[in-house]
DRENKEMI-506482 format. One record per atom (N, C-alpha, C): atom name; residue in three letters; y, x, z. Coordinates in steps of 0.05 Angstrom, whole numbers. Atoms other than C-alpha are relative to their C-alpha. Layout:
REM residues N
> CA;ALA;Y;X;Z .
...
//
This chain:
REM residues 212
> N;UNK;-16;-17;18 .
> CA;UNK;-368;137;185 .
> C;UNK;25;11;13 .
> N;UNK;-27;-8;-8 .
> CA;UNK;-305;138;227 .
> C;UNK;-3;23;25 .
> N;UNK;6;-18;-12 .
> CA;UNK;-343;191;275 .
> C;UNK;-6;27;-19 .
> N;UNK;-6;-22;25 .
> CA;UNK;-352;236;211 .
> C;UNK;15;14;-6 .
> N;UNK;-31;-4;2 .
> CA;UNK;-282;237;198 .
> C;UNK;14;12;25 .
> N;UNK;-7;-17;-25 .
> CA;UNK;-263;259;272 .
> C;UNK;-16;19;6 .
> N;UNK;8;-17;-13 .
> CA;UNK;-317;300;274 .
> C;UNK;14;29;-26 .
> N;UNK;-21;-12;31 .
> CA;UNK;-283;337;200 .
> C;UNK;27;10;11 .
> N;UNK;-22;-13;-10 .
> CA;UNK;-218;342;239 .
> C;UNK;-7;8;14 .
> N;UNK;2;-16;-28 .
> CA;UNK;-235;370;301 .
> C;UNK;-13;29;-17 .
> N;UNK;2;-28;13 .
> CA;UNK;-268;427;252 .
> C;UNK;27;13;-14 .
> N;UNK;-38;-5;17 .
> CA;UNK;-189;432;220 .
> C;UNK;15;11;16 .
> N;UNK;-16;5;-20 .
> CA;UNK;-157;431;288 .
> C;UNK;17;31;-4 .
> N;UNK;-7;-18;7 .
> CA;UNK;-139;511;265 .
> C;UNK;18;4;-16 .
> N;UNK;-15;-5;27 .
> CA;UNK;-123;501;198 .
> C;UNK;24;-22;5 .
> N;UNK;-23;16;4 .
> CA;UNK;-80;446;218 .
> C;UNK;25;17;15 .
> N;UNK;-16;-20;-8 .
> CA;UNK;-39;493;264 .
> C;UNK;11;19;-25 .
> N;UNK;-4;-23;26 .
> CA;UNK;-43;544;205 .
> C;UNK;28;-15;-20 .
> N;UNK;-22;20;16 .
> CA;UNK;-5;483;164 .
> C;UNK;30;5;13 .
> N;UNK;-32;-2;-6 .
> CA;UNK;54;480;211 .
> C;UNK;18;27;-1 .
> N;UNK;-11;-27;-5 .
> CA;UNK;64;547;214 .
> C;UNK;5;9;-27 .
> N;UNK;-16;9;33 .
> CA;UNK;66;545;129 .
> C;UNK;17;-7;-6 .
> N;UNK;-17;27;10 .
> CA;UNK;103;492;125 .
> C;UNK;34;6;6 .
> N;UNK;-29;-7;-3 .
> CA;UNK;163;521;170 .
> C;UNK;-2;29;-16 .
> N;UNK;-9;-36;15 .
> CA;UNK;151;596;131 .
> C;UNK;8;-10;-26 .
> N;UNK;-9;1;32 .
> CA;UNK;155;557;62 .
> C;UNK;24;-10;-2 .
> N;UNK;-32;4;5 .
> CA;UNK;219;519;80 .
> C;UNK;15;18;-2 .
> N;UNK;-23;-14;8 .
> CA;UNK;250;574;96 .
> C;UNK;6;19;-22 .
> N;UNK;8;-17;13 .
> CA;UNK;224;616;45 .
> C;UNK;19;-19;-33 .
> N;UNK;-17;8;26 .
> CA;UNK;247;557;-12 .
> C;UNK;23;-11;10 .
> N;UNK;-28;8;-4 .
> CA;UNK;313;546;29 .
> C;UNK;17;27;-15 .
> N;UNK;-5;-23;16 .
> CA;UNK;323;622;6 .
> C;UNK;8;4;-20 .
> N;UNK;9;-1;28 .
> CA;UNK;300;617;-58 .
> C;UNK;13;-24;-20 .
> N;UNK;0;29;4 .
> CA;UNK;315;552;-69 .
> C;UNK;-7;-17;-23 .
> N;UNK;28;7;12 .
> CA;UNK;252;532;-103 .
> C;UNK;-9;-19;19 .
> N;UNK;-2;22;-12 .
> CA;UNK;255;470;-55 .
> C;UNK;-20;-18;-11 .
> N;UNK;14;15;17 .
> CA;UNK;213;429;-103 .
> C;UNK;-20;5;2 .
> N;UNK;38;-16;0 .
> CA;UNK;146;473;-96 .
> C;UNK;-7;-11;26 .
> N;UNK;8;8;-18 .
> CA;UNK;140;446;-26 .
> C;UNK;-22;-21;-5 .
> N;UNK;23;26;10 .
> CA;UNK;100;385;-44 .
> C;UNK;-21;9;-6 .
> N;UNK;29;-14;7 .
> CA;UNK;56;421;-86 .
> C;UNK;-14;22;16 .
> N;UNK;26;-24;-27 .
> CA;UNK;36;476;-31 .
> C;UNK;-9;-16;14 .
> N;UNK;30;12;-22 .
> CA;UNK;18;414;9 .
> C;UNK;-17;-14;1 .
> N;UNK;14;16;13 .
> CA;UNK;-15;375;-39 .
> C;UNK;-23;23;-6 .
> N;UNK;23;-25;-1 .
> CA;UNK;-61;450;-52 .
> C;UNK;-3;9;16 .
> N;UNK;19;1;-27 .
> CA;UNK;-73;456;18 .
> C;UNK;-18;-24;13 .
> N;UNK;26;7;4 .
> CA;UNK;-106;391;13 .
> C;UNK;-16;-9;-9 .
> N;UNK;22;-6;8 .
> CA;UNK;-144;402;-29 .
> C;UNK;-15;26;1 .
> N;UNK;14;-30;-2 .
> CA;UNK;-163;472;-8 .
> C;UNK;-22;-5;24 .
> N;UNK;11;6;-34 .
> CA;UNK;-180;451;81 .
> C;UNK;-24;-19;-3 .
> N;UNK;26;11;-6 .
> CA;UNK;-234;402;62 .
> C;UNK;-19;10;3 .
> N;UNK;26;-16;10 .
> CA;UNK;-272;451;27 .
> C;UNK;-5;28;20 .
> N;UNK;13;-13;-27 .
> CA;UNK;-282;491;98 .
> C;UNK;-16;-14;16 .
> N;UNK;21;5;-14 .
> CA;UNK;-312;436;131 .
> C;UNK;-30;-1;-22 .
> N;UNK;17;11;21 .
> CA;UNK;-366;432;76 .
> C;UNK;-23;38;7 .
> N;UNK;10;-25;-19 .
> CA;UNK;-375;508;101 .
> C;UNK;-20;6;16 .
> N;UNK;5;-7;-33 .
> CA;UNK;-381;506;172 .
> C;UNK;-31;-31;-9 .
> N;UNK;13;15;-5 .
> CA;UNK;-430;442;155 .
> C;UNK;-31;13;-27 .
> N;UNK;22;-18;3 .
> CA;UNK;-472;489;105 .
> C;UNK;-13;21;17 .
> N;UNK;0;-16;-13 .
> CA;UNK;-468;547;157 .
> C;UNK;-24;-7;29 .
> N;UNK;21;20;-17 .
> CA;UNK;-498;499;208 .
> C;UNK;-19;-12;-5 .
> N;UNK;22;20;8 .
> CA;UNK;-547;458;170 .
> C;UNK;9;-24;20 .
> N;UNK;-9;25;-12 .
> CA;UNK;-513;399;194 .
> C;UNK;-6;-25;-16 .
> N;UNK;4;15;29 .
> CA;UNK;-528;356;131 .
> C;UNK;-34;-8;18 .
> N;UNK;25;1;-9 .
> CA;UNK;-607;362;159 .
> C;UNK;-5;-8;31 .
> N;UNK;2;10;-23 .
> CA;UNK;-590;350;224 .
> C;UNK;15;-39;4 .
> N;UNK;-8;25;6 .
> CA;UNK;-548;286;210 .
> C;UNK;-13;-20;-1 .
> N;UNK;20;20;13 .
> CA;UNK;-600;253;163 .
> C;UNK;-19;-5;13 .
> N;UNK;18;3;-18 .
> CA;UNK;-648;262;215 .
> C;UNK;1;-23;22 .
> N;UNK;3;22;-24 .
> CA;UNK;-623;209;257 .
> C;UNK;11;-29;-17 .
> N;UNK;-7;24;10 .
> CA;UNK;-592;138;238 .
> C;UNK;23;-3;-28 .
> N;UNK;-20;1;12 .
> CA;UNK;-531;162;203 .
> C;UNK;-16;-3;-44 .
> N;UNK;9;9;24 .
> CA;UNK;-544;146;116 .
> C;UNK;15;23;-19 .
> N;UNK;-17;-19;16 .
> CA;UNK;-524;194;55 .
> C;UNK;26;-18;-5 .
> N;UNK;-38;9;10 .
> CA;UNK;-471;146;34 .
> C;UNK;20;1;15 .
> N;UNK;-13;-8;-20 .
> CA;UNK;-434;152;94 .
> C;UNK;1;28;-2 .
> N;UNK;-6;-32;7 .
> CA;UNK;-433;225;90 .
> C;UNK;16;9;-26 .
> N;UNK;-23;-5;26 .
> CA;UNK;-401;222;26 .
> C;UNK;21;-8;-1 .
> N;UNK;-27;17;-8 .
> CA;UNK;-355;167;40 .
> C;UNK;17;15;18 .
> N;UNK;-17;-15;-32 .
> CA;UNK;-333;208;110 .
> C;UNK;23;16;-17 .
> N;UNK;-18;-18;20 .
> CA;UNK;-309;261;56 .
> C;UNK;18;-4;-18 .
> N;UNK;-24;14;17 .
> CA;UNK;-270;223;9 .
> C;UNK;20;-6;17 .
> N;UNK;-22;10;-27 .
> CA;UNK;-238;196;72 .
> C;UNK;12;16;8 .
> N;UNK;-12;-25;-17 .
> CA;UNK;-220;260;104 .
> C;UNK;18;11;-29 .
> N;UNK;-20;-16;21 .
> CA;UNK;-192;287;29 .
> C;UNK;24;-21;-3 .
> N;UNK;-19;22;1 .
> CA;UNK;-151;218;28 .
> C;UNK;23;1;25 .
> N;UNK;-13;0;-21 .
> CA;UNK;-128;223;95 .
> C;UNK;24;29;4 .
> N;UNK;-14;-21;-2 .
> CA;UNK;-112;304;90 .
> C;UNK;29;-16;-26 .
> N;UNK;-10;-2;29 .
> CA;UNK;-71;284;19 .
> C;UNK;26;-19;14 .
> N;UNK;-28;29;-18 .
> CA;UNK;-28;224;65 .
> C;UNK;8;21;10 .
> N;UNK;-16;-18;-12 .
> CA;UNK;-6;276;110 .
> C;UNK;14;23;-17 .
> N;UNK;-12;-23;18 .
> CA;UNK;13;331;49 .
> C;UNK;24;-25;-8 .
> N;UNK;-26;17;9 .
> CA;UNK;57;272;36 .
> C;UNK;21;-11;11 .
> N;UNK;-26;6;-25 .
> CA;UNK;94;255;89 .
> C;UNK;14;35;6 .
> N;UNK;-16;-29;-2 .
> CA;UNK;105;328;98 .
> C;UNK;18;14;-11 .
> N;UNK;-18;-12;22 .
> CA;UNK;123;352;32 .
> C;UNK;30;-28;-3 .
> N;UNK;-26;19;0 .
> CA;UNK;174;281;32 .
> C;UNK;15;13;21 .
> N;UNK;-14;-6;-24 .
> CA;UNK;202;300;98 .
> C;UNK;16;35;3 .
> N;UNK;-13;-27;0 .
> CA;UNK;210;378;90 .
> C;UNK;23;2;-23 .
> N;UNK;-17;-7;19 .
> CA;UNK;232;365;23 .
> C;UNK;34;-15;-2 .
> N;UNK;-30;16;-8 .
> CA;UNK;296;316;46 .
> C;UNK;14;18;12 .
> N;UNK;-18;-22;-9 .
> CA;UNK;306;369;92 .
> C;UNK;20;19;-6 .
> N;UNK;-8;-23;16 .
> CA;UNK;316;423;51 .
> C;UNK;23;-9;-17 .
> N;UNK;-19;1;15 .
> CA;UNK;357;387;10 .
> C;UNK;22;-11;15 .
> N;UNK;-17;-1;-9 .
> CA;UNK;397;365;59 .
> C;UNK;22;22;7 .
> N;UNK;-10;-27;-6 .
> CA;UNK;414;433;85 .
> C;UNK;5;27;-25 .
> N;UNK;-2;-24;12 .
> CA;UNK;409;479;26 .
> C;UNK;21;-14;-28 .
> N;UNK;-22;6;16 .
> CA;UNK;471;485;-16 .
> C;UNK;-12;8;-37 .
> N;UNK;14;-11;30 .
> CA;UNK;429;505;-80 .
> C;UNK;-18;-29;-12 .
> N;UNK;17;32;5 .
> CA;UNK;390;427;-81 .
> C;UNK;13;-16;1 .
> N;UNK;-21;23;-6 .
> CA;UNK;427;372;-93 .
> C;UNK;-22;-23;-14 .
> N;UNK;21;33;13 .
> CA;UNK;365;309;-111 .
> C;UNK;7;-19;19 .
> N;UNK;-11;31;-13 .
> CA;UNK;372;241;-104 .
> C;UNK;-30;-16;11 .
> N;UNK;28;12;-17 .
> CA;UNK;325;197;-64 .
> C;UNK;-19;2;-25 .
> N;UNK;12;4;20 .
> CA;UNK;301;179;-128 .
> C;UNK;-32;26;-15 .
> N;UNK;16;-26;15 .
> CA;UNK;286;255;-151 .
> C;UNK;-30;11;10 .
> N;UNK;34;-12;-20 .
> CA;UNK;244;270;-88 .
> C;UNK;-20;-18;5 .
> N;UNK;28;17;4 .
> CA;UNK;198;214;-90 .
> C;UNK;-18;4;-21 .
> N;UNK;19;6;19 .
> CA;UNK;178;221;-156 .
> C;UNK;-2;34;-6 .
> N;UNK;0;-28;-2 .
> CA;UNK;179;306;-143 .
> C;UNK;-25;-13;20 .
> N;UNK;27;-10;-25 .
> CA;UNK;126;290;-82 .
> C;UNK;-26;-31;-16 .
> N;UNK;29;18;15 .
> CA;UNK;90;231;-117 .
> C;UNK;-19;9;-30 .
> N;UNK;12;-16;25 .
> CA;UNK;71;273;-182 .
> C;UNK;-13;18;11 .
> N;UNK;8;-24;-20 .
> CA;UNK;56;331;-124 .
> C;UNK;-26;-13;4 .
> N;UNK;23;20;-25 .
> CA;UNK;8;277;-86 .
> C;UNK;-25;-1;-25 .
> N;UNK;34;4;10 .
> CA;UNK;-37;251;-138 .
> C;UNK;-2;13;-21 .
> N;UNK;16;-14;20 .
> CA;UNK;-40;314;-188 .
> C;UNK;-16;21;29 .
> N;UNK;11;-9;-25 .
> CA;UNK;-69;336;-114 .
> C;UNK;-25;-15;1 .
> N;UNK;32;10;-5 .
> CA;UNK;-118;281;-114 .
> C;UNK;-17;6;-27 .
> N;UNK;21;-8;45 .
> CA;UNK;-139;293;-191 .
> C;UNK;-15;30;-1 .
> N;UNK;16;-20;0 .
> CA;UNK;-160;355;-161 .
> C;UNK;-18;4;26 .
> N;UNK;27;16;-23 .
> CA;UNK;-200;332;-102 .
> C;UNK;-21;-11;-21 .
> N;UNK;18;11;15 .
> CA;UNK;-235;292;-154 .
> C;UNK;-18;12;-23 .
> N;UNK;13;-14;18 .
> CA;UNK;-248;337;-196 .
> C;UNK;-20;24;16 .
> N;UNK;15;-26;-15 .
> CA;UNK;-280;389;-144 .
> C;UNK;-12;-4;17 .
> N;UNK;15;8;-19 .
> CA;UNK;-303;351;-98 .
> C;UNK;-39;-1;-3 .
> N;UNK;21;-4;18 .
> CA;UNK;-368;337;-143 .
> C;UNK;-9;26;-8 .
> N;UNK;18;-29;-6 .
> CA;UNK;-378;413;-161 .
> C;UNK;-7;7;29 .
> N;UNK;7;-9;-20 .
> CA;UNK;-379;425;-87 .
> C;UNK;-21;-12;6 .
> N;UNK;26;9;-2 .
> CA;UNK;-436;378;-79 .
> C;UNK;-27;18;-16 .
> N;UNK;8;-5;13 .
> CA;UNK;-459;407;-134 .
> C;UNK;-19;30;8 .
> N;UNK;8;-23;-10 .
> CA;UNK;-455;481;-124 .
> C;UNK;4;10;19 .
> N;UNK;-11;-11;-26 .
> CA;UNK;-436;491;-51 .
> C;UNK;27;6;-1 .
> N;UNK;-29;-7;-8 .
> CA;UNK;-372;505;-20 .
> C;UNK;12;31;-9 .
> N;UNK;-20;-19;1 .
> CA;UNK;-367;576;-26 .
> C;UNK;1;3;-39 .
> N;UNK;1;-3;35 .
> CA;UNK;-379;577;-113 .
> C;UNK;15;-27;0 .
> N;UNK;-22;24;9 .
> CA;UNK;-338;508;-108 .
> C;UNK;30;15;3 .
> N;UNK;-23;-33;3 .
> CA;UNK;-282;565;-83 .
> C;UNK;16;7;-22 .
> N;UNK;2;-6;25 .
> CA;UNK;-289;591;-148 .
> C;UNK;19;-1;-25 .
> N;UNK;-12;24;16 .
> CA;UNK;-278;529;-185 .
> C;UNK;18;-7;5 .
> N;UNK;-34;4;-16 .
> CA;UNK;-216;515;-143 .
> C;UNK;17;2;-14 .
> N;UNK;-21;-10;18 .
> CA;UNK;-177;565;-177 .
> C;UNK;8;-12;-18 .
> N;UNK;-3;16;29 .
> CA;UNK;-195;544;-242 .
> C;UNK;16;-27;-8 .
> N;UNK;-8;20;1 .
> CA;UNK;-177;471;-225 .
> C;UNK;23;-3;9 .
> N;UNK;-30;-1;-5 .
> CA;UNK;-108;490;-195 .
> C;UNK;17;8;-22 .
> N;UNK;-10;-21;23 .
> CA;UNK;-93;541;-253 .
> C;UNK;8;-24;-27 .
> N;UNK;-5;14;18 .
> CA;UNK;-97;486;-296 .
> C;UNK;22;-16;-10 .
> N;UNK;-27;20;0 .
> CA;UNK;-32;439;-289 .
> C;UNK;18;21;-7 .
> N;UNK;-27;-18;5 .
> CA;UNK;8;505;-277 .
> C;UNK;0;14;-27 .
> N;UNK;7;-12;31 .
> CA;UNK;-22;535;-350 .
> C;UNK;17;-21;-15 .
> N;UNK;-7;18;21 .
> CA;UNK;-4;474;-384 .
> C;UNK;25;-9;0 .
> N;UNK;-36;-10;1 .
> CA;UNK;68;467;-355 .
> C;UNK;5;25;-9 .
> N;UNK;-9;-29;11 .
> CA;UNK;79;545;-373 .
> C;UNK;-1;-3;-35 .
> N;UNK;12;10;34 .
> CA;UNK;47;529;-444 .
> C;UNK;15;-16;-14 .
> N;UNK;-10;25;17 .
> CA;UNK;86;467;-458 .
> C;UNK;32;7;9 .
> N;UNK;-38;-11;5 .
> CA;UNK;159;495;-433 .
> C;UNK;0;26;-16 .
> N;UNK;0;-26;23 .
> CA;UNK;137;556;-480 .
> C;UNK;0;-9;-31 .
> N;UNK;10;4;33 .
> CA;UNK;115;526;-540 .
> C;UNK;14;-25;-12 .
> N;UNK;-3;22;-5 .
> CA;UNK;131;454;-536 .
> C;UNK;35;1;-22 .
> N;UNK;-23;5;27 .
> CA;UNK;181;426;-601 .
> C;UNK;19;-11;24 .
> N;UNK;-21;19;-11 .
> CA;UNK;246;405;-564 .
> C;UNK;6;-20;9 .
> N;UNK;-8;32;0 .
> CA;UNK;252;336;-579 .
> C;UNK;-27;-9;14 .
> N;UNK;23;11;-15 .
> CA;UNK;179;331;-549 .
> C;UNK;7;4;28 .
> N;UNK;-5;-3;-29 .
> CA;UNK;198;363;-479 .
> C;UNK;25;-24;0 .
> N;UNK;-21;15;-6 .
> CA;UNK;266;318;-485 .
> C;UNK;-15;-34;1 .
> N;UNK;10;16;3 .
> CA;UNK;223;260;-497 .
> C;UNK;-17;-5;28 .
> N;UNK;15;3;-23 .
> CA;UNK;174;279;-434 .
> C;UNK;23;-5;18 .
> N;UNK;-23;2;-21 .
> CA;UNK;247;288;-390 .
> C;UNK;5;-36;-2 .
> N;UNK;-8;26;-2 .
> CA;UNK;262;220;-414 .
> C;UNK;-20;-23;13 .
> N;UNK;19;28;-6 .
> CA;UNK;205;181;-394 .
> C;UNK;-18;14;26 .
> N;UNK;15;-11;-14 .
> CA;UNK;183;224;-337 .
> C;UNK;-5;-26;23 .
> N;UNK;5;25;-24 .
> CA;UNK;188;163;-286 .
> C;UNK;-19;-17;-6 .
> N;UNK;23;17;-7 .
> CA;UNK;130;136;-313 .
> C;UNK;-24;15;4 .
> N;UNK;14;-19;-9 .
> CA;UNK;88;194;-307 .
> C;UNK;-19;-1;27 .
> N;UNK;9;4;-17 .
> CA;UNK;70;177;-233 .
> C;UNK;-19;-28;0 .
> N;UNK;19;23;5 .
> CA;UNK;39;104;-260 .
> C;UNK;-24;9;-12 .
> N;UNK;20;-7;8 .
> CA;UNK;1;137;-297 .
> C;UNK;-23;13;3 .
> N;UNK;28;-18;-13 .
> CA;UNK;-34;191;-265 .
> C;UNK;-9;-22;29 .
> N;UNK;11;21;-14 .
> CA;UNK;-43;129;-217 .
> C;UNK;-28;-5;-10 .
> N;UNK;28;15;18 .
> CA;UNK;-90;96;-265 .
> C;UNK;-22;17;3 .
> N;UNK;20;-17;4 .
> CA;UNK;-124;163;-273 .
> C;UNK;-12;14;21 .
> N;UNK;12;-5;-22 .
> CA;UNK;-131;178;-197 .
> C;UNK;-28;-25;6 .
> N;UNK;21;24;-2 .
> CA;UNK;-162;110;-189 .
> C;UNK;-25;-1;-15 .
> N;UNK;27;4;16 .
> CA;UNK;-209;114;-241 .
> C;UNK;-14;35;5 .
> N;UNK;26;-28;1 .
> CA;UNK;-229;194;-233 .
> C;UNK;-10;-7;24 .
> N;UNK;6;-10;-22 .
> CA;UNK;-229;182;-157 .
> C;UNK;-31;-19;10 .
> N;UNK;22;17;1 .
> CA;UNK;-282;127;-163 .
> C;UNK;-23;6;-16 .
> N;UNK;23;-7;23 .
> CA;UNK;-319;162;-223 .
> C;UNK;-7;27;21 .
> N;UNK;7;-28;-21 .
> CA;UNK;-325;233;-169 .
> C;UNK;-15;-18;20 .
> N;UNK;11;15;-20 .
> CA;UNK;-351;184;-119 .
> C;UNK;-20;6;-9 .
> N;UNK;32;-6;20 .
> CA;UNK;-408;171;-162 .
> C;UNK;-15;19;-4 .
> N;UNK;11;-28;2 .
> CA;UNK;-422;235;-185 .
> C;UNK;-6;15;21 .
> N;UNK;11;-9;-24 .
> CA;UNK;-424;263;-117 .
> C;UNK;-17;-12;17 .
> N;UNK;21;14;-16 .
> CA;UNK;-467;214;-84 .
> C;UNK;-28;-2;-15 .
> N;UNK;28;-5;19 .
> CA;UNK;-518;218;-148 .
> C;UNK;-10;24;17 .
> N;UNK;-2;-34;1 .
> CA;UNK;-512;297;-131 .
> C;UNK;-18;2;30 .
> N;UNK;7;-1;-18 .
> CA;UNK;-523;283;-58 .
> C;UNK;-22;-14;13 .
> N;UNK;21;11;10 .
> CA;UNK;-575;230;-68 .
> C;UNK;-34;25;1 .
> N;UNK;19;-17;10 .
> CA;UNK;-619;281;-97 .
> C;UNK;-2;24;11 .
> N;UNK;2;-23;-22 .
> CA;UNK;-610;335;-46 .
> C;UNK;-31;-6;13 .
> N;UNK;22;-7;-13 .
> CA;UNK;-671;358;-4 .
> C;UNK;6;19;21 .
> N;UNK;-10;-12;-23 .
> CA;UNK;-649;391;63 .
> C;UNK;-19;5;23 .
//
């Protein structure tokens, strides 16, 4: 499995360049702006965007048929992938923590406390994996490029429902989410853990039943 996974990055080795070269355009872009806070989440939706190229290049190739052909097993092929979206999602985290200290070090428009940016990049991180989990399974499903698609949809969603709920949302209810936001990150815990184990499933049924 751990030849899977290096063989997954070495198809990245681009997009990961592509990343650094983001990463310093968006600092400076929210040192500007100073929308400092969005960092996390651009690098928590880059990864979950970069998996879904190797999934690509490994339809493009018929690599799936060439794989199974020799010793390697479907569960391993599925596993490799969870691994590589886990591993991309560690690195959106050290990044978005680290750019985002920066920025607030340097930019006179941010002033958060250790406190703020942990739980700014840990809300970032796993509403990042809740969307791996959720798309990972259509991509099995319907391929990479109509998993694309679904992407959107599954990004659009968090930012709808913040827009929706600082629009509509009774007062004392938003004052009530401000107050208790620090537990927010336990919770979408629970619910990474349990979707990211229930997507497992579902994609290995999915992939199970393939014919290549």
């Amino acid at each position: 499995m751990k030849s899977l996974v290096i063989k997954d990055i070495f198809m990245l080795q681009k997009a990961f360049k592509m990343i650094l070269v983001l990463v310093a355009f968006y600092i400076v872009i929210f040192l500007l702006t100073g929308a400092s806070a969005a960092l996390p989440m651009v690098m928590a939706i880059l990864a979950v965007t970069f998996p879904i190229s190797t999934f690509s290049y490994d339809e493009a190739n018929k690599w799936d048929r060439y794989a199974l052909s020799g010793p390697l097993v479907r569960e391993d092929i599925v596993r490799a992938k969870y691994l590589l979206c886990l591993l991309l999602m560690a690195v959106a985290l050290i990044i978005g923590f680290i750019g985002l200290t920066i920025m607030n070090f340097f930019s006179a428009t941010v002033d958060l406390s250790l406190t703020e940016i942990l739980l700014i990049v840990s809300i970032s991180i796993l509403l990042g994996l809740c969307g791996q989990a959720i798309i990972l399974p259509i991509i099995y499903k319907l391929g990479a490029e109509k998993g694309r698609m679904f992407l959107i949809a599954v990004m659009m969603i968090p930012i709808l429902t913040i827009i929706l709920f600082n629009r509509f949302a009774d007062p004392e209810l938003k004052q009530f989410f401000s107050n208790n936001l620090h537990f927010f990150p336990f919770i979408l815990i629970i619910l990474v853990i349990a979707g990211y184990a229930l997507s497992y499933k579902i994609s290995l049924r999915i992939y199970m039943g393939k014919e290549f």
